[in-house]
N, C-alpha and C positions, 0 to 999 in steps of 0.2 A: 558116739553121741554124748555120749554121761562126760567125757575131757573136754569137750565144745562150750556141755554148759556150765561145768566147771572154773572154764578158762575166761566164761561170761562172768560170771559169777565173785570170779578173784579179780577181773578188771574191775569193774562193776564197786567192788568194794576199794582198790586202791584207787581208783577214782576220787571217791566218797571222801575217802579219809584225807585224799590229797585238798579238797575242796575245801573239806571241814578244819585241817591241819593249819593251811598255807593262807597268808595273809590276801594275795591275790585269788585266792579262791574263795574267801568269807566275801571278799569285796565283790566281787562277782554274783554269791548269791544275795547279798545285798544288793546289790543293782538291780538282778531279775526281780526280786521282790517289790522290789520301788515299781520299776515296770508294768507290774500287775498291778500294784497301787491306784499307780496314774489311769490304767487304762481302763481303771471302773469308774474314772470320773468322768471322760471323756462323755461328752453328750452325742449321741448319734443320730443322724437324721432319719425320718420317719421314709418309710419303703418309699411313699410317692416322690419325695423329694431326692432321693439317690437313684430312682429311677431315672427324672428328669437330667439332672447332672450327668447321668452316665449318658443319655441320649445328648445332650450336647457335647460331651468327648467326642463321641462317635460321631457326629458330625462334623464338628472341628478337623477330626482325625481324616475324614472322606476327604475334603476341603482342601486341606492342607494337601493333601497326595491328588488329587485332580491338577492341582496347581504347580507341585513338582515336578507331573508326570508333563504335564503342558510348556514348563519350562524346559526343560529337558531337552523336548521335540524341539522347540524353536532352537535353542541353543544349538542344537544337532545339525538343523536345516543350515543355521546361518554362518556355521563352521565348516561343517562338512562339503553344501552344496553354492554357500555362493562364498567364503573364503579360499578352500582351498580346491573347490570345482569338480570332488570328487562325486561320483552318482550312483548311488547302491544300486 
């Protein structure tokens, strides 16, 4: 168990040192940083309104699959039973 966390431990730091050393790894935490940045400015909408939005997904999403599953059938019907005459 103690070589495990060890083994954690010495990754763990060449990682670090890889990150903190290597020009592609400064840029990297540079970018996450920026990311965290941006993403405290981002304005969010208020529970009511992301509720709503999420209930028009979800209906869109019903909608849309009613309408696949409808297409589908017909497509099915008028391949299966009046082009090529087959009859499940």
């Amino acid at each position: 168990m103690a070589v495990r966390a060890g083994a954690l431990v010495v990754g763990l730091a060449v990682a670090a040192g890889l990150v903190w050393f290597s020009s592609v790894g400064r840029g990297f935490a540079e970018f996450a940083s920026e990311s965290v940045r941006e993403t405290k400015k981002v304005v969010w909408p208020q529970r009511k309104d992301a509720m709503r939005i999420t209930a028009v997904v979800f209906a869109f999403v019903l909608v849309m699959a009613v309408f696949l599953w409808g297409a589908d059938k017909v497509l099915e019907f008028v391949l299966y039973d009046v082009i090529l005459g087959w009859k499940k």
